[in-house]
N, CA, C and O atoms as a GROMACS GRO file, in nm:
protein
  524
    1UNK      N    1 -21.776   0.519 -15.753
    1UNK     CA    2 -21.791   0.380 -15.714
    1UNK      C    3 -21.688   0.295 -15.787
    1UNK      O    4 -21.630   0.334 -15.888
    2UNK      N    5 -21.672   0.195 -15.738
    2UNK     CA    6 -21.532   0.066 -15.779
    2UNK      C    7 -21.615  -0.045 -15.757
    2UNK      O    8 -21.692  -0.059 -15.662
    3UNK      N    9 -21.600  -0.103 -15.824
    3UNK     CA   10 -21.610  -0.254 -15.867
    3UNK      C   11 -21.506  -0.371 -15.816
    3UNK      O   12 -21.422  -0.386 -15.905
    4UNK      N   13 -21.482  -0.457 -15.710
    4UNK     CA   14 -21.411  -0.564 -15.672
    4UNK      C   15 -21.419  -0.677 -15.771
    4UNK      O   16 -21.523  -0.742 -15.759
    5UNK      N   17 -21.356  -0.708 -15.845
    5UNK     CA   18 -21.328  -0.844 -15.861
    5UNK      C   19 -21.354  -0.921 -15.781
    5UNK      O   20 -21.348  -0.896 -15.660
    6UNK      N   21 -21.394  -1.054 -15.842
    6UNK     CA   22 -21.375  -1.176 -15.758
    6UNK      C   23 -21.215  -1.202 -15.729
    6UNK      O   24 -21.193  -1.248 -15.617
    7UNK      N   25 -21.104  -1.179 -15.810
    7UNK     CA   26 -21.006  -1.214 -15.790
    7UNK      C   27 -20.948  -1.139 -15.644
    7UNK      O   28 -20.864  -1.191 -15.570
    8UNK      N   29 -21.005  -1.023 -15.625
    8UNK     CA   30 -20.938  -0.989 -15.497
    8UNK      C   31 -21.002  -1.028 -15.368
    8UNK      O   32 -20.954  -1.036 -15.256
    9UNK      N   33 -21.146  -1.054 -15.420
    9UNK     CA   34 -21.202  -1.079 -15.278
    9UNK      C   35 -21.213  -1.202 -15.250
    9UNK      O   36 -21.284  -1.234 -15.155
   10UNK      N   37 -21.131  -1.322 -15.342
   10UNK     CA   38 -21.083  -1.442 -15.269
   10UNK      C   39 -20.943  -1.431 -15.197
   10UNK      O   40 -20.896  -1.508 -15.114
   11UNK      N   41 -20.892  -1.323 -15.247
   11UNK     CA   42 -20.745  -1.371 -15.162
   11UNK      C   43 -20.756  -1.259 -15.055
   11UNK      O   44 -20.663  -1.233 -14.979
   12UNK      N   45 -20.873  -1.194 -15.053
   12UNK     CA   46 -20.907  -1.088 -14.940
   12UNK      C   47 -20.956  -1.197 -14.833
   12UNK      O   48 -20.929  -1.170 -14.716
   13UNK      N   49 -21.020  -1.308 -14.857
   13UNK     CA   50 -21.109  -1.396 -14.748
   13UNK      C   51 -20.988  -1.499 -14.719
   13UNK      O   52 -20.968  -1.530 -14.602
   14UNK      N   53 -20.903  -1.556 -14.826
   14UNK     CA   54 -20.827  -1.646 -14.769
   14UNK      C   55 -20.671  -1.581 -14.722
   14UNK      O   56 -20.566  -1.644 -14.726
   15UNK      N   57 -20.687  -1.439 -14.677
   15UNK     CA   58 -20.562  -1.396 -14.620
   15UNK      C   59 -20.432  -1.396 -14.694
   15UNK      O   60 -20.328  -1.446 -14.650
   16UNK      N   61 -20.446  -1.334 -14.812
   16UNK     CA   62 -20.326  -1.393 -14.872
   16UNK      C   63 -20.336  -1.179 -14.908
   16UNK      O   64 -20.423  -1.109 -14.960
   17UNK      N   65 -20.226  -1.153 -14.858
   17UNK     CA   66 -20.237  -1.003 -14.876
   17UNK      C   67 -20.100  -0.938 -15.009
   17UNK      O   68 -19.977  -0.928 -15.010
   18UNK      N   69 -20.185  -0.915 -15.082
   18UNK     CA   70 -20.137  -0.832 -15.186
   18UNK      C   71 -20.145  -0.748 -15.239
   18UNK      O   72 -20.259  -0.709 -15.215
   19UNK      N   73 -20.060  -0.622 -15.359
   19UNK     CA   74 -20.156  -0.511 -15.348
   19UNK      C   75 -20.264  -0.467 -15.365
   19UNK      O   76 -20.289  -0.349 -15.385
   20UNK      N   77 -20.336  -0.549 -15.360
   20UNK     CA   78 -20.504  -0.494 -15.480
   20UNK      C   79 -20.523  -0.520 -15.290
   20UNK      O   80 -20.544  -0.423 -15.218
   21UNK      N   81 -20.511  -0.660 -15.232
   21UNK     CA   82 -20.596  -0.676 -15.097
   21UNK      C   83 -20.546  -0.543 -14.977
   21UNK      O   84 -20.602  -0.487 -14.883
   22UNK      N   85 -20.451  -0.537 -15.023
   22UNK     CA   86 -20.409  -0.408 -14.928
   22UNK      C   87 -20.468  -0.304 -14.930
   22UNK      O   88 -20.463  -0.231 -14.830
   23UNK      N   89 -20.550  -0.262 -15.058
   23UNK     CA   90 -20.618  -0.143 -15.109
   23UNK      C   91 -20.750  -0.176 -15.038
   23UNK      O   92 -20.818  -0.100 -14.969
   24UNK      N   93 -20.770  -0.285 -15.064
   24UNK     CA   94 -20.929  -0.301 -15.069
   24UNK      C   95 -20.944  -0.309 -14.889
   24UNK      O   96 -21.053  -0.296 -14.833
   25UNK      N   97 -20.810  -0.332 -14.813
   25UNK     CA   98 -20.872  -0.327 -14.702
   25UNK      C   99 -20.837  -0.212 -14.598
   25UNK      O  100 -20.874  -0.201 -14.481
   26UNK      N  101 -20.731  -0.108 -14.694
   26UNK     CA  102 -20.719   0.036 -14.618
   26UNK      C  103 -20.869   0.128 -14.704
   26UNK      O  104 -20.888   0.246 -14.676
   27UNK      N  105 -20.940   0.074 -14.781
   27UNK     CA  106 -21.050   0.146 -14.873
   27UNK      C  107 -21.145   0.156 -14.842
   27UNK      O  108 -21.216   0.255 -14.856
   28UNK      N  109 -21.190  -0.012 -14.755
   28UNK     CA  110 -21.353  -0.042 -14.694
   28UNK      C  111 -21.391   0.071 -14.642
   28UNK      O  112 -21.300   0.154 -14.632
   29UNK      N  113 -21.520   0.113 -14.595
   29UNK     CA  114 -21.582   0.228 -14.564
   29UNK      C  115 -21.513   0.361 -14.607
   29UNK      O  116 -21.557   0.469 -14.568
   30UNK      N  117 -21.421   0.352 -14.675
   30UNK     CA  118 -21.399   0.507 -14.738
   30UNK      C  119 -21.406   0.560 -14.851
   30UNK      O  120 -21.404   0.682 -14.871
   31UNK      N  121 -21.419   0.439 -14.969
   31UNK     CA  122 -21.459   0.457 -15.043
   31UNK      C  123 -21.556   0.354 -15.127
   31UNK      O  124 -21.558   0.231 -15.122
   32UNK      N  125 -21.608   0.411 -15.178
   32UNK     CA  126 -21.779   0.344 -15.201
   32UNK      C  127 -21.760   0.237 -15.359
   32UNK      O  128 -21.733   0.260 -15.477
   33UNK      N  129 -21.792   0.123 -15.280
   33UNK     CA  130 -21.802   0.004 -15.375
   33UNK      C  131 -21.909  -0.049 -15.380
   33UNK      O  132 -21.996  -0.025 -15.296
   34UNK      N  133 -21.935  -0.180 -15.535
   34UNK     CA  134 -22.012  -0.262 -15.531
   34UNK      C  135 -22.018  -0.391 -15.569
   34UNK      O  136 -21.906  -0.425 -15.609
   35UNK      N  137 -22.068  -0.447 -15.574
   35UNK     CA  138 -22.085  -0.541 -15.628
   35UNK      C  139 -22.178  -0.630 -15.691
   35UNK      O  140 -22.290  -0.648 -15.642
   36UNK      N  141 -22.149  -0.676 -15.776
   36UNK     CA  142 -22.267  -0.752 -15.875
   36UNK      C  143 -22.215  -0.895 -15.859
   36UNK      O  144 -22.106  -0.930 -15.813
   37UNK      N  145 -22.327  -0.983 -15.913
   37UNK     CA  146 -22.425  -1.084 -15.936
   37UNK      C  147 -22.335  -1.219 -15.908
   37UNK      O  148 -22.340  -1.309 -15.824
   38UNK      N  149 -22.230  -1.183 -16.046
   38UNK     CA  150 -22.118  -1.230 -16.111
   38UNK      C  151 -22.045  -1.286 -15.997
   38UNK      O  152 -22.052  -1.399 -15.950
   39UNK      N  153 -21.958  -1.162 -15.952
   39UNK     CA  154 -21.863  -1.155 -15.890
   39UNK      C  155 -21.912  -1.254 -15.737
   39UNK      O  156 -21.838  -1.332 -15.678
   40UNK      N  157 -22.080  -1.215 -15.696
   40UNK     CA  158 -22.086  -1.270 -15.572
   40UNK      C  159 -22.114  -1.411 -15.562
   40UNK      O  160 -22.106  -1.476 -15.458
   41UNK      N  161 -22.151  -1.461 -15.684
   41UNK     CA  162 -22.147  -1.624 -15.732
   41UNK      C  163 -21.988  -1.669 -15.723
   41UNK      O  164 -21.954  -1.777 -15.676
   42UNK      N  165 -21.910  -1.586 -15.765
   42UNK     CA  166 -21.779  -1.637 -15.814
   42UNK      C  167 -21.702  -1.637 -15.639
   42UNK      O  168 -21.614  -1.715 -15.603
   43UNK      N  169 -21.744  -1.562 -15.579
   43UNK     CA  170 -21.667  -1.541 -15.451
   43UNK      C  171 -21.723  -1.636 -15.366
   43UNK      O  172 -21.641  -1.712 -15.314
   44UNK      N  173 -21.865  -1.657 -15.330
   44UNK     CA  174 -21.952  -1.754 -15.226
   44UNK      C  175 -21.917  -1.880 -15.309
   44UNK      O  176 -21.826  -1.825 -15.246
   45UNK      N  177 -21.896  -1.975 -15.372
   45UNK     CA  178 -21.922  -2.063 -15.428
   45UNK      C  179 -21.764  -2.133 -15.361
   45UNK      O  180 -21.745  -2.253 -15.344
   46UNK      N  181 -21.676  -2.036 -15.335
   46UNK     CA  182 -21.569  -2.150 -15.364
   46UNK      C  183 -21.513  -2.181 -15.172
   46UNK      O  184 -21.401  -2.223 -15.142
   47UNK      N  185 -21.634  -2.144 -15.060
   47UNK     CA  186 -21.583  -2.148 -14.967
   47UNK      C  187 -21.688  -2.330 -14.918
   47UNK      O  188 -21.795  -2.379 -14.952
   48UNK      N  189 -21.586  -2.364 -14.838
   48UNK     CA  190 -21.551  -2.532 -14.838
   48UNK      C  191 -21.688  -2.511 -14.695
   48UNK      O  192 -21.804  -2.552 -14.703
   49UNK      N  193 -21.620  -2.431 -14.570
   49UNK     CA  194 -21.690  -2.440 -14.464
   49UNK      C  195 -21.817  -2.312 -14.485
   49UNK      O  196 -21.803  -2.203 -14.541
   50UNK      N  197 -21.959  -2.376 -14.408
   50UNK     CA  198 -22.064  -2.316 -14.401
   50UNK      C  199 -22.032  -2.208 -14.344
   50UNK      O  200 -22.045  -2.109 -14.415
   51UNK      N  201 -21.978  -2.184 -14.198
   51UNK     CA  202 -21.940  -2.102 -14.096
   51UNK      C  203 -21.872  -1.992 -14.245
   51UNK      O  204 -21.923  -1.895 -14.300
   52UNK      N  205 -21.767  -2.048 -14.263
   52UNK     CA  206 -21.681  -1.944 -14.376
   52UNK      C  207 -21.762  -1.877 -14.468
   52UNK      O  208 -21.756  -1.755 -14.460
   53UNK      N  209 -21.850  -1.931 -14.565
   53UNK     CA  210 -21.942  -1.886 -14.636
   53UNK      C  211 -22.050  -1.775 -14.554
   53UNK      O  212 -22.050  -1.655 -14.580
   54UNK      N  213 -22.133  -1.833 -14.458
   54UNK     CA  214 -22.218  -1.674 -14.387
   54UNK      C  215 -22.132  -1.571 -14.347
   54UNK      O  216 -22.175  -1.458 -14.370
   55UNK      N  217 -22.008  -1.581 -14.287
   55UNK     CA  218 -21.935  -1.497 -14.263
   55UNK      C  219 -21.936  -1.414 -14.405
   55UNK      O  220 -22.011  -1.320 -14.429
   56UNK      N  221 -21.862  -1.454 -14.469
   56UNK     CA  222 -21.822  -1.387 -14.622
   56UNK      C  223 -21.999  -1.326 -14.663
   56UNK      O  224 -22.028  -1.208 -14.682
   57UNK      N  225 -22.092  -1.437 -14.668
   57UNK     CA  226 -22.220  -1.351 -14.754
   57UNK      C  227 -22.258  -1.286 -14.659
   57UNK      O  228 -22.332  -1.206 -14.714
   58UNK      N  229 -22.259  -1.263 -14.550
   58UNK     CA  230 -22.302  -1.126 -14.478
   58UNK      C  231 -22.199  -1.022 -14.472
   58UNK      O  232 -22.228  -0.910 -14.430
   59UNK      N  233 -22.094  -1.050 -14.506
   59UNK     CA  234 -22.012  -0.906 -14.487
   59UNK      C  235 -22.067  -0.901 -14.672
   59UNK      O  236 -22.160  -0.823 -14.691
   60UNK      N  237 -22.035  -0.949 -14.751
   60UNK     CA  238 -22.086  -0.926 -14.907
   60UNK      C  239 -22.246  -0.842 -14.963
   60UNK      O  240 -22.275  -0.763 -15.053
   61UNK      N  241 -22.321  -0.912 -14.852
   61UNK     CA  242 -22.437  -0.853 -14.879
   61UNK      C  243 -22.473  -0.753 -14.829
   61UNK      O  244 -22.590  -0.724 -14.854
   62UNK      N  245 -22.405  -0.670 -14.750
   62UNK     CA  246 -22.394  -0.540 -14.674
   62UNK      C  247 -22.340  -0.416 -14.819
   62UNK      O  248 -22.369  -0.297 -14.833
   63UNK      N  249 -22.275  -0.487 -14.885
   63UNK     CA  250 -22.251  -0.392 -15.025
   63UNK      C  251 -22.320  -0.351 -15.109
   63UNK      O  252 -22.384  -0.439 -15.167
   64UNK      N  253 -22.342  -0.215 -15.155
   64UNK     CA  254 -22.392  -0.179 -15.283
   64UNK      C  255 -22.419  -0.261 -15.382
   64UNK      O  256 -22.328  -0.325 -15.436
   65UNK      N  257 -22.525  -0.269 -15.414
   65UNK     CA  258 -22.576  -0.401 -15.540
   65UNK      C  259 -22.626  -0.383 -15.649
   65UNK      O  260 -22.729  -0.317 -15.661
   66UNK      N  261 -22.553  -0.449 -15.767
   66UNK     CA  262 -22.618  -0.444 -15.902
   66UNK      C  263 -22.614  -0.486 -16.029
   66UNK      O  264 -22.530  -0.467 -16.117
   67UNK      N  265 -22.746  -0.562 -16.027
   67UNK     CA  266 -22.730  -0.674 -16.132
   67UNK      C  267 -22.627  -0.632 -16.282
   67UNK      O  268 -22.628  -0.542 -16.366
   68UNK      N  269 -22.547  -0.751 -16.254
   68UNK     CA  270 -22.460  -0.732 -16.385
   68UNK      C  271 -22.447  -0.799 -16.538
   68UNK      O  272 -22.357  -0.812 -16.621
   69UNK      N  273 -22.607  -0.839 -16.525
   69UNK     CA  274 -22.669  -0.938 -16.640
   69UNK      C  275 -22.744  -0.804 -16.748
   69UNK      O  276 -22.744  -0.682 -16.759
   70UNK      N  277 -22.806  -0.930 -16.813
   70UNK     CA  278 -22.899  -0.868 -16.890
   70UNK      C  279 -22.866  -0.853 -17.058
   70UNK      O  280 -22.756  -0.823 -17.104
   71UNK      N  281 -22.959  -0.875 -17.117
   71UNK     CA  282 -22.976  -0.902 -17.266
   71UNK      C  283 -22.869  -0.776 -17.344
   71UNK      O  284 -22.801  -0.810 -17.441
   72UNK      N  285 -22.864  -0.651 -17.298
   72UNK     CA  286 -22.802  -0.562 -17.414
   72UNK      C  287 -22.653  -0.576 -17.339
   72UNK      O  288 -22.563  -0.567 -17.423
   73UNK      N  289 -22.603  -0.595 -17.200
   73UNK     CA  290 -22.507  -0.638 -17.126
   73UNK      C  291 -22.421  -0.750 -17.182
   73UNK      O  292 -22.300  -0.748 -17.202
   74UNK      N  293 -22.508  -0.848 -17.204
   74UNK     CA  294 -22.514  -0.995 -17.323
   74UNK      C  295 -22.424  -0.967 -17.429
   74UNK      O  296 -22.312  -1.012 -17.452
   75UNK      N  297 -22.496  -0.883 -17.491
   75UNK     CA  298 -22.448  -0.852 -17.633
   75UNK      C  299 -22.349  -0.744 -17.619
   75UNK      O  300 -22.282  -0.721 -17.720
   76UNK      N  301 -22.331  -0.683 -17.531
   76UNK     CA  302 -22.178  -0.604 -17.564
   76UNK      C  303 -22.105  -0.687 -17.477
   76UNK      O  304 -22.016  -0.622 -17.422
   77UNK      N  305 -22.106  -0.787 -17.448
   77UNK     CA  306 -22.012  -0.879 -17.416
   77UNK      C  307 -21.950  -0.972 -17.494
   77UNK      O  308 -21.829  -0.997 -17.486
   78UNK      N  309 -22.016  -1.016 -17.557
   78UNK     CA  310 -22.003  -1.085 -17.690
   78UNK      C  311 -21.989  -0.997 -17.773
   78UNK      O  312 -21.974  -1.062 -17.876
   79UNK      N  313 -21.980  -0.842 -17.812
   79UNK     CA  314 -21.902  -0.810 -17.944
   79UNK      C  315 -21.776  -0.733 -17.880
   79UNK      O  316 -21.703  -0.671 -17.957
   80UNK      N  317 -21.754  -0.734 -17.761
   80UNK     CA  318 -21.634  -0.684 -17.649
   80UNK      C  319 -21.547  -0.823 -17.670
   80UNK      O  320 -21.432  -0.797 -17.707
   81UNK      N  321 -21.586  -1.016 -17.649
   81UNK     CA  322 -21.507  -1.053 -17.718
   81UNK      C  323 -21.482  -1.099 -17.821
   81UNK      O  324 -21.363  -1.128 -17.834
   82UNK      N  325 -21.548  -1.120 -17.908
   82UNK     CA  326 -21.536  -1.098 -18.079
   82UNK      C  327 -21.362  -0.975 -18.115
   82UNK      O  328 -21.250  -1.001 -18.159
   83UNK      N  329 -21.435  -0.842 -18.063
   83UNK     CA  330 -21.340  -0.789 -18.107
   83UNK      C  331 -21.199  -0.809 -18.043
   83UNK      O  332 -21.098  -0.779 -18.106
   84UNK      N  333 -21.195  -0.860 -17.919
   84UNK     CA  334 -21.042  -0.901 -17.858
   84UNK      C  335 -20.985  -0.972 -17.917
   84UNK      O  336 -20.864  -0.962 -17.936
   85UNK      N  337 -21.116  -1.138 -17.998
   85UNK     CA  338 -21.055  -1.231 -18.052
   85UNK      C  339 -20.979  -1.184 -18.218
   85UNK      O  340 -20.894  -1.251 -18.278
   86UNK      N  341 -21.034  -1.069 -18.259
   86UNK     CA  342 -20.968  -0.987 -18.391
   86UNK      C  343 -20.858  -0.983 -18.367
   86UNK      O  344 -20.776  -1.030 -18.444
   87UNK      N  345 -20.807  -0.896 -18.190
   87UNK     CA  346 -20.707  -0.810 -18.204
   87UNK      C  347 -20.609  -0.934 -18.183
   87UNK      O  348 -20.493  -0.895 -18.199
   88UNK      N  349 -20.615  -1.046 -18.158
   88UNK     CA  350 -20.507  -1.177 -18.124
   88UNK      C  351 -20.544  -1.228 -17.985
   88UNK      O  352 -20.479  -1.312 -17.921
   89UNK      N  353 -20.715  -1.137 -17.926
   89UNK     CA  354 -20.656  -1.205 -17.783
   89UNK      C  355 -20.776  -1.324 -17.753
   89UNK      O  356 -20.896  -1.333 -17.774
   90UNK      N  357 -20.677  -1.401 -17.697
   90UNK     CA  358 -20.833  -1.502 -17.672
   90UNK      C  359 -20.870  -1.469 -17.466
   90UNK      O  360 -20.774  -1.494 -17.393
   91UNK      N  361 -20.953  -1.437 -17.422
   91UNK     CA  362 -21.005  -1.414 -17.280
   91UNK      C  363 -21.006  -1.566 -17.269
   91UNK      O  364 -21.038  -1.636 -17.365
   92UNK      N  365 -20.956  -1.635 -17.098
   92UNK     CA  366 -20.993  -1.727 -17.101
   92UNK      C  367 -21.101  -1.788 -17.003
   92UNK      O  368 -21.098  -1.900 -16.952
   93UNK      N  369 -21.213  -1.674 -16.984
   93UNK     CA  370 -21.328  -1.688 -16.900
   93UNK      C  371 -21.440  -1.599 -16.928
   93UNK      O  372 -21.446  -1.496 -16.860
   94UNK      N  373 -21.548  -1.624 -17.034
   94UNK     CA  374 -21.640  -1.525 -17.071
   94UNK      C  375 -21.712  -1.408 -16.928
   94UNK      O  376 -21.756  -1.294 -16.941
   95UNK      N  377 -21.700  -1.495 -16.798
   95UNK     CA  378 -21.744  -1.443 -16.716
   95UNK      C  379 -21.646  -1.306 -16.674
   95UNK      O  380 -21.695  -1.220 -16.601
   96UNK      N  381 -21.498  -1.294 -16.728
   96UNK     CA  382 -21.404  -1.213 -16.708
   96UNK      C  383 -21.458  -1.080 -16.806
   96UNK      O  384 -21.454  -0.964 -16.767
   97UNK      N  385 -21.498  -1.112 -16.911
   97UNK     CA  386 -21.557  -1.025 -17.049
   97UNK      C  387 -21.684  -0.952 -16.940
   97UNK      O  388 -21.681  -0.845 -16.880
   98UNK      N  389 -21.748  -1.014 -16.944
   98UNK     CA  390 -21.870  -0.980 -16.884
   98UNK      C  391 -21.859  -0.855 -16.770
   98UNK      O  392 -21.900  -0.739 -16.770
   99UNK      N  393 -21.813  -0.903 -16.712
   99UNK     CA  394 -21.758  -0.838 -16.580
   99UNK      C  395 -21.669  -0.676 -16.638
   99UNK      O  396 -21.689  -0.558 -16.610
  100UNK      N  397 -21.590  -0.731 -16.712
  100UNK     CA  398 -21.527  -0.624 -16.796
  100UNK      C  399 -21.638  -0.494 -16.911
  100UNK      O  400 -21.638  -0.374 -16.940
  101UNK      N  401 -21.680  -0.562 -16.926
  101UNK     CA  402 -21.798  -0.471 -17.038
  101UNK      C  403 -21.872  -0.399 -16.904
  101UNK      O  404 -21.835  -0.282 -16.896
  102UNK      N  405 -21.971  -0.437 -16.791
  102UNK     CA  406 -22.030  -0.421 -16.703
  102UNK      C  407 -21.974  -0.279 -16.648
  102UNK      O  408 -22.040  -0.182 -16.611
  103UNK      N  409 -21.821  -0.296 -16.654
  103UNK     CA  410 -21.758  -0.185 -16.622
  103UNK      C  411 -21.772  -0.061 -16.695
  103UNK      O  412 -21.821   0.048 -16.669
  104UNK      N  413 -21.721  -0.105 -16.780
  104UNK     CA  414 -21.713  -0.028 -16.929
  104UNK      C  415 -21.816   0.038 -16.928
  104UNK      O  416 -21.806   0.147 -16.871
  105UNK      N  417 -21.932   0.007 -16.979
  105UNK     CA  418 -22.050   0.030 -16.956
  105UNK      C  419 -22.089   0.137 -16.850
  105UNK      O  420 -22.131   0.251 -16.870
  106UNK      N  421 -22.073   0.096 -16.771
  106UNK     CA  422 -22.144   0.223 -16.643
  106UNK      C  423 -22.021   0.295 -16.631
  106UNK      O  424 -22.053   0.398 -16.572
  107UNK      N  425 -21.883   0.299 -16.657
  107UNK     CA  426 -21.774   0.390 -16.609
  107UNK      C  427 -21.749   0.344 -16.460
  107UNK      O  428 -21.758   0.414 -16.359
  108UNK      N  429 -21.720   0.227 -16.468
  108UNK     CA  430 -21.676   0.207 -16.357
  108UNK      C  431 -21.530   0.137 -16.320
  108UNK      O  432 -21.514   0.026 -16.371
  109UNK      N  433 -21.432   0.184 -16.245
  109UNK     CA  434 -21.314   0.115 -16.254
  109UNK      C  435 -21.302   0.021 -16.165
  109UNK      O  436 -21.363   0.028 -16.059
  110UNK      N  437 -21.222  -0.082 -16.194
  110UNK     CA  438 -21.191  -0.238 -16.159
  110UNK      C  439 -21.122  -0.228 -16.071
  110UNK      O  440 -21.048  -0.130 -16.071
  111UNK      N  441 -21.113  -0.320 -15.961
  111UNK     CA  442 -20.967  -0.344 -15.919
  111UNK      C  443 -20.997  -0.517 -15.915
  111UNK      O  444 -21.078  -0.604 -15.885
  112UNK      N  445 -20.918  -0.499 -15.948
  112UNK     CA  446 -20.873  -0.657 -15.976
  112UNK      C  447 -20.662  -0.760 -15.978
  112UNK      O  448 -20.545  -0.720 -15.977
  113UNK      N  449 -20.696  -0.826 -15.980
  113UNK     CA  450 -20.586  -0.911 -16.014
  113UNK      C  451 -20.586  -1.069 -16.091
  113UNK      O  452 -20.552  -1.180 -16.051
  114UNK      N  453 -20.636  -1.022 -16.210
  114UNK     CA  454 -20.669  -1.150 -16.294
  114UNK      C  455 -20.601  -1.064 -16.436
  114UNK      O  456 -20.647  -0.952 -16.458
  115UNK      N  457 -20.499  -1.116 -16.525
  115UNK     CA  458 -20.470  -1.086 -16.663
  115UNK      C  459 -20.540  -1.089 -16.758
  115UNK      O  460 -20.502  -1.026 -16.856
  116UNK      N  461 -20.649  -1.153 -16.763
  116UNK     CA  462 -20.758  -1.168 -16.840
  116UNK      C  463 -20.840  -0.990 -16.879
  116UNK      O  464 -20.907  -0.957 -16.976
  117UNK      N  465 -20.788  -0.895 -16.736
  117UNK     CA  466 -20.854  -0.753 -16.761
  117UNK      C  467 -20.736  -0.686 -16.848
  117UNK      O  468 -20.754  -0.569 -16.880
  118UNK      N  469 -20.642  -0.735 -16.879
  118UNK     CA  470 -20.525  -0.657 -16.893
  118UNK      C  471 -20.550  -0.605 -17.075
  118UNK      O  472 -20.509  -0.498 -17.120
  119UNK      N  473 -20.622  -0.704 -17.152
  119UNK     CA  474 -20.588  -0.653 -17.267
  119UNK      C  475 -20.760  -0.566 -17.350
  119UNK      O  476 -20.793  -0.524 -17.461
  120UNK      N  477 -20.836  -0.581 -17.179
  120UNK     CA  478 -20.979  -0.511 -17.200
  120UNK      C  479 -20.932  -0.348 -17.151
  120UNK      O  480 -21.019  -0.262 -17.160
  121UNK      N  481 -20.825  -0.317 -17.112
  121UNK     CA  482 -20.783  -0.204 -17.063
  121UNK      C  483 -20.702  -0.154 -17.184
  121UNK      O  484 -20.719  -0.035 -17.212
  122UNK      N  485 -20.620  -0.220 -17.257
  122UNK     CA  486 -20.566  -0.184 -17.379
  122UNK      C  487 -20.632  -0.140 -17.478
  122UNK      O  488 -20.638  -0.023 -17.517
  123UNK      N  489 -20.707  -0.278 -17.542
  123UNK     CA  490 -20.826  -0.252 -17.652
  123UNK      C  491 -20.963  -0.216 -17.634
  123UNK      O  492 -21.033  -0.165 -17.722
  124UNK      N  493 -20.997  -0.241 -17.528
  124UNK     CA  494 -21.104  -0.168 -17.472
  124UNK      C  495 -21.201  -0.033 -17.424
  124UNK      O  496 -21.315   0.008 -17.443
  125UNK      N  497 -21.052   0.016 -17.334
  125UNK     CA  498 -21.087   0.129 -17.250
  125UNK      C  499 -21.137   0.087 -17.082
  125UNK      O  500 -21.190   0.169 -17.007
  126UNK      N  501 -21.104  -0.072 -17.041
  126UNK     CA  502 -21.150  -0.096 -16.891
  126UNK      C  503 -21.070   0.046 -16.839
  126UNK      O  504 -20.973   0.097 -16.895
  127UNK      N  505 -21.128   0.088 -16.736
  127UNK     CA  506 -21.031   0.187 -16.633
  127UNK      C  507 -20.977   0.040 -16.533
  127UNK      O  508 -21.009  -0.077 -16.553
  128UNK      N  509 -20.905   0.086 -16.444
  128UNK     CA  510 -20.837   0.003 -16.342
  128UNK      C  511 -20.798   0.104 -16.220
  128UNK      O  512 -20.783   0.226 -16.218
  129UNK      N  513 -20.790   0.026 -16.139
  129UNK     CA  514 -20.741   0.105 -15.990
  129UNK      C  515 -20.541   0.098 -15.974
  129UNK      O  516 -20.498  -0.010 -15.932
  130UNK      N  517 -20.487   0.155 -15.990
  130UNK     CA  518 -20.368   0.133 -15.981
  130UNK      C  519 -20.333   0.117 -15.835
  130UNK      O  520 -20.363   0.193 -15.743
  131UNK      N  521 -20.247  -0.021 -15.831
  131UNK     CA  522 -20.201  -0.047 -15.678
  131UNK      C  523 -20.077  -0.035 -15.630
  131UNK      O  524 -20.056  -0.058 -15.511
   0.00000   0.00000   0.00000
């Protein structure tokens, strides 16, 4: 299983095709994704028209689901960035950490296009989807 970013599945909805969206849309039904909580707040929230939004949460909610919260989730998120902020890095969206540990955590690789994963793959151990 793979994990979508929010970062790809906004520029997957607003047509803007790049390599992560190119993957994600020769990938649909062939290989098995999901998505959590996070990501589907971060993706539904930023569409303007209603019509646009059901479109998007019914193709979204047709996906594999799973909550990406939770108290011990919490806390290796917060010592996931503690220790980035050691190594020099500052994340500039706790919800990016989160999302990142979530991974970590279950062994699951990212695809994404946000820099914010770039130095959770260094000091971390994120996996990533290469595009």
């Amino acid at each position: 299983m793979i994990l979508i970013d929010s970062s790809v599945w906004i520029d997957y909805f607003n047509g803007n095709k790049t390599a992560q969206t190119n993957w994600l849309d020769s990938s649909l039904g062939d290989i098995p994704i999901i998505i959590g909580d996070l990501i589907l707040t971060e993706v539904l929230q930023g569409f303007q028209s209603d019509k646009d939004f059901k479109i998007a949460r019914d193709l979204l909610l047709r996906i594999p689901f799973m909550p990406m919260g939770g108290q011990a989730l919490a806390l290796e998120s917060a010592m996931n960035y503690r220790l980035l902020r050691r190594k020099g890095v500052t994340v500039r969206k706790t919800i990016d950490v989160m999302i990142g540990t979530f991974c970590i955590h279950y062994q699951l690789p990212l695809l994404h296009d946000d820099r914010d994963f770039d130095p959770m793959v260094k000091f971390l151990g994120l996996k990533t989807i290469n595009t």
